[in-house]
N, C-alpha and C positions, 0 to 999 in steps of 0.2 A: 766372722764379720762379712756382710754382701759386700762392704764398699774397704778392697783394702789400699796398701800404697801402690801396689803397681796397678789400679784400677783407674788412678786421678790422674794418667797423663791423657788415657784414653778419653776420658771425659773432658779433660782440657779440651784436646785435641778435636774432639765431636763440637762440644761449644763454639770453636774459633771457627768451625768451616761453617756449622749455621748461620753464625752469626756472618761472618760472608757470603755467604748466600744469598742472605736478607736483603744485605748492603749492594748486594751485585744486582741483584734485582730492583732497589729502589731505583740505582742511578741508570740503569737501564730504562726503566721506565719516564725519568725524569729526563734522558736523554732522547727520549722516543716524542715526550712533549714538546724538549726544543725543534725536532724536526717539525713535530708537525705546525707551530708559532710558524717556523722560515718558511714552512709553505701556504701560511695563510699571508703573510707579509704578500710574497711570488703574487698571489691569489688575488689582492686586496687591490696591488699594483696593475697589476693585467687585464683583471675580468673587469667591463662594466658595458654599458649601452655603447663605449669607443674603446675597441678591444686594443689593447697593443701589445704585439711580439716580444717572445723573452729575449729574443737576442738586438733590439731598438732596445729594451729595457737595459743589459749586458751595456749597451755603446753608450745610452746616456748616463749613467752613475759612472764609468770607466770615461767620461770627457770625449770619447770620441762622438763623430757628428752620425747622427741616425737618420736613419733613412727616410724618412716622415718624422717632419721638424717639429709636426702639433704635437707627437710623443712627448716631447720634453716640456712642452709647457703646460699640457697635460699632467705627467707627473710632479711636477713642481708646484704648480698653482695648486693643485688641486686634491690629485689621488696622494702623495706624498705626505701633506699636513694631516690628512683625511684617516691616514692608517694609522700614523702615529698616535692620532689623539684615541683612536677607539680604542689603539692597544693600550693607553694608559688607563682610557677607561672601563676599559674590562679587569683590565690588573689590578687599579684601585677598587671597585666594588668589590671582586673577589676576595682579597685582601682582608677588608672591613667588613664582608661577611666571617672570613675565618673568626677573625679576631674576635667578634661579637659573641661567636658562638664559644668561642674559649671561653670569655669573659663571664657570658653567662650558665654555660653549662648546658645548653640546649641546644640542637641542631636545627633546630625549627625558627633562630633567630636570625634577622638579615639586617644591612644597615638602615633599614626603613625604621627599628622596633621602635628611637627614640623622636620621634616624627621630627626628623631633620631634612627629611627628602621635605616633605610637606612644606617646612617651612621657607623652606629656599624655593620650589615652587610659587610659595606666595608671594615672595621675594620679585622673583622672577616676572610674574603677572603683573604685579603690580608697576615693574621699570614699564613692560610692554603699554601697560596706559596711562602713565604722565609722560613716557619722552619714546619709546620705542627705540632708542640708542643701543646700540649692544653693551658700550661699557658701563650704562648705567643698567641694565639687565642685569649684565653678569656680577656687577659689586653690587647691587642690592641681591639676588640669588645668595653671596658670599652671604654677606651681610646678615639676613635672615636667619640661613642655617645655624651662624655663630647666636643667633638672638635664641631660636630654636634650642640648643644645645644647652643657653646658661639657664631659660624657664623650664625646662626641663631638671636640670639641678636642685634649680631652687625649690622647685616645687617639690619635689624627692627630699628633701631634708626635714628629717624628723626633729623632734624636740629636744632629744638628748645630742643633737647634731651629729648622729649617724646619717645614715643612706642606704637604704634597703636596697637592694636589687630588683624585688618585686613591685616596689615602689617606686623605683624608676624608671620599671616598665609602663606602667599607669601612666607616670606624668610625662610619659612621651606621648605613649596612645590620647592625653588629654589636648597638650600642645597641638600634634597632629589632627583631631577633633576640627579645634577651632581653627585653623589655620586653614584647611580644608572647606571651612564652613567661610572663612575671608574670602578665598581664592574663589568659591563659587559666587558671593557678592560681587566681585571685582568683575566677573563673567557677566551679572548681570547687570551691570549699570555699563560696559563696554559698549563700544561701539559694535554692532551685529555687523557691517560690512568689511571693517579693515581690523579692530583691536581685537574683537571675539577668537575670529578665527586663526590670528597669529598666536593668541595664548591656548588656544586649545590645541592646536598643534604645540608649539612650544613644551608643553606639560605633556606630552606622548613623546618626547626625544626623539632628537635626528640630529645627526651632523651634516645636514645637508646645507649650511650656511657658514661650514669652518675654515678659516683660512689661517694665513701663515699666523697673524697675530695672536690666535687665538692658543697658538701652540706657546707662546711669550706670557698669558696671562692661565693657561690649567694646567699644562707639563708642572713648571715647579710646585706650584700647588701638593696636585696629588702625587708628584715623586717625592718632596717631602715626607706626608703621611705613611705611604707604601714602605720607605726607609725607616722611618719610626718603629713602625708595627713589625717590621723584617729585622731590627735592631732588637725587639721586645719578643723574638718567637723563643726564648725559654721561656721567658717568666711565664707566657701563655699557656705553655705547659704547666707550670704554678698553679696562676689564679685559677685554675680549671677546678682543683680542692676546692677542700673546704679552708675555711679562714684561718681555724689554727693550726692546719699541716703549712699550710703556704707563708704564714707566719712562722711557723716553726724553721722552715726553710729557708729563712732570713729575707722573704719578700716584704715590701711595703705596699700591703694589698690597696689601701687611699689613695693612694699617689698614681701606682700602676695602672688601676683605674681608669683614675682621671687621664692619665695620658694617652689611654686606647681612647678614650671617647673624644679627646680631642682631638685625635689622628682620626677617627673616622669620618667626625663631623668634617674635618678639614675638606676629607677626601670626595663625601657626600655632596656637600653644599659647592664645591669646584665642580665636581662633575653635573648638579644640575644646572650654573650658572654658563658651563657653555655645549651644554645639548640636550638640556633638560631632562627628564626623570625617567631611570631605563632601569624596568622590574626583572627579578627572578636570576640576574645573576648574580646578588649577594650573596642568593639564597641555593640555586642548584648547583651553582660551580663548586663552592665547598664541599658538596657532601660527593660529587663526584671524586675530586683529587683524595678525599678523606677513603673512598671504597677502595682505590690505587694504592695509598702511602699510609695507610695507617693513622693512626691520632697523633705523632709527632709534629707539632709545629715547625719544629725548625725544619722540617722538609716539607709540611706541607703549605708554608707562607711562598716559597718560591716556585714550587708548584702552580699554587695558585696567582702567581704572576703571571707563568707562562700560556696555562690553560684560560685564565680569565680573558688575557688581552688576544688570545688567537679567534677563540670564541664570538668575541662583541667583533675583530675585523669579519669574521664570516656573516654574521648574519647584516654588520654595517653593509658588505659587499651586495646579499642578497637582496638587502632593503633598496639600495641603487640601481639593479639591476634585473629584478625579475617583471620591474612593467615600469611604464614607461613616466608614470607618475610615483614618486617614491616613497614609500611602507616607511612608517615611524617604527624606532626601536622599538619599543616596549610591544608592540601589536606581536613582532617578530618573536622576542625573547621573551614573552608570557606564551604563545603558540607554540615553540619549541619547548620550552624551560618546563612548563607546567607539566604535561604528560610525563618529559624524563625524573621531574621531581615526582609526580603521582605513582612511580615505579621504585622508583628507589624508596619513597615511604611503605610503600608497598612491602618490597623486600626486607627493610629492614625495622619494621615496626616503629619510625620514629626514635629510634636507639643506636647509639655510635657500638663500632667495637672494640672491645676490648683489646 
């Protein structure tokens, strides 16, 4: 016989240290991503048109008095709420990209595919021209996306009261359709000197208007979602099958479902409600941390926390800082985001691996 009893300790043995290996290596690398999040936070705080010194930064978080007093109100006011919120919103898109692409088994999916950006967008345009308030922007933003999410259901329900997948891809592309088709009315009957150009900005994203409160109405938001979906990273391992492995598995693919898409929507329509619509992280940060860590979700959801929220503070940072009028996200994160995703499509035909 090739394989006898004193052969399976050696095999054991071989097993446990790859399989160490593997494990030393993921957390190595997920540990390499918290470094580099702490040094885009450093990055986010420091760099901008008023640079300020890491050791003023060191005395104001430590209480003590700094040397240049604007430091502190600088970071407070301003760069403070400013980092936070990108890193939530790099985390949360990231996130809802994984998730999406579990859900549906395609890598090429982001959280746009059920036009929930769209419709919180329209959301969004539409507060800009009955009141221009921000709290009425950002709850109608919510508001929409949640309206976006159930017509898109609806409309995906078959007659046998199933729900295709590929049918729900449709009736989001359709919701998204029309909502886009609203949002560009709403452009045209605006006012061209002061409404036009708030909503066409507005709809390119920036957090160039964020302040403390804003951290009170989308932190719990999308930390909610983020925790939903990071509570759900096996089953996303799961629903990745097909319906009857995953049911064989003791999943409840309906249900699981519904609660990824309500965790994304959640996620989506918060983040366009307070800095509007920012492309191509749903979509390239996943397949990045996915080339790193492999297809397991339960390492690549926190992954994709830390690489999503470092990401959006960088290019947030860049958008502030490289001229003296400030780059909308999306201009930034479709300019970067695209080439790296056009590469890694490249590389790997459209196909996860195995």
């Amino acid at each position: 016989m090739l394989l006898t009893t004193n052969t399976w300790p050696g095999i054991v043995v071989c097993y446990k240290m790859l399989t160490k290996t593997e494990q030393t290596k993921k957390r190595l690398i997920q540990g390499l991503l918290v470094v580099f999040l702490a040094a885009s936070l450093l990055g986010g705080l420091c760099v901008g048109r008023y640079r300020i010194h890491v050791a003023d930064l060191v005395r104001v978080f430590t209480g003590q008095e700094a040397e240049d007093e604007l430091a502190r109100r600088v970071i407070f006011s301003m760069r403070l709420p400013r980092v936070l919120l990108a890193f939530a919103v790099g985390a949360g898109l990231s996130v809802s990209g994984l998730s999406l692409q579990a859900m549906f088994g395609n890598p090429l999916v982001s959280s746009h595919i059920l036009g929930i950006s769209a419709c919180s967008g329209l959301g969004a345009a539409l507060g800009i021209l009955l009141s221009g308030r921000i709290l009425i922007i950002q709850g109608l933003a919510l508001i929409f996306g949640l309206m976006g999410m159930g017509a898109a259901l609806l409309l995906s329900r078959q007659k046998g009261g199933g729900r295709g997948m590929l049918t729900l891809v449709l009736s989001g592309i359709i919701v998204a359709a029309v909502s886009e088709a609203l949002t560009s009315l709403i452009k045209y009957v605006a006012d061209p000197e002061e409404k036009l150009p708030a909503i066409t900005y507005w709809l390119m994203g920036s957090l160039s208007s964020v302040a403390v409160k804003d951290l009170y109405t989308g932190l719990p938001v999308i930390g909610i979602g983020i925790l939903v979906l990071w509570a759900l990273s096996w089953q996303l391992n799961v629903i990745s099958l097909k319906d009857e492995e995953a049911v064989s598995l003791g999943l409840n693919v309906k249900y699981t479902r519904l609660i990824i898409i309500a965790a994304t929507t959640l996620i989506c329509a918060a983040v366009v409600s307070v800095c509007g619509i920012v492309s191509f992280v749903g979509l390239a940060v996943p397949h990045f941390v996915r080339m790193l860590l492999g297809n397991d979700n339960r390492d690549l959801v926190p992954a994709g926390v830390t690489l999503g929220g470092a990401f959006l503070i960088i290019i947030d940072t860049a958008a502030r800082s490289v001229s003296a009028a400030e780059i909308p996200l999306s201009i930034l994160t479709a300019v970067i985001g695209a080439p790296v995703f056009g590469i890694l499509l490249r590389e790997t035909g459209g196909r996860w691996n195995d």
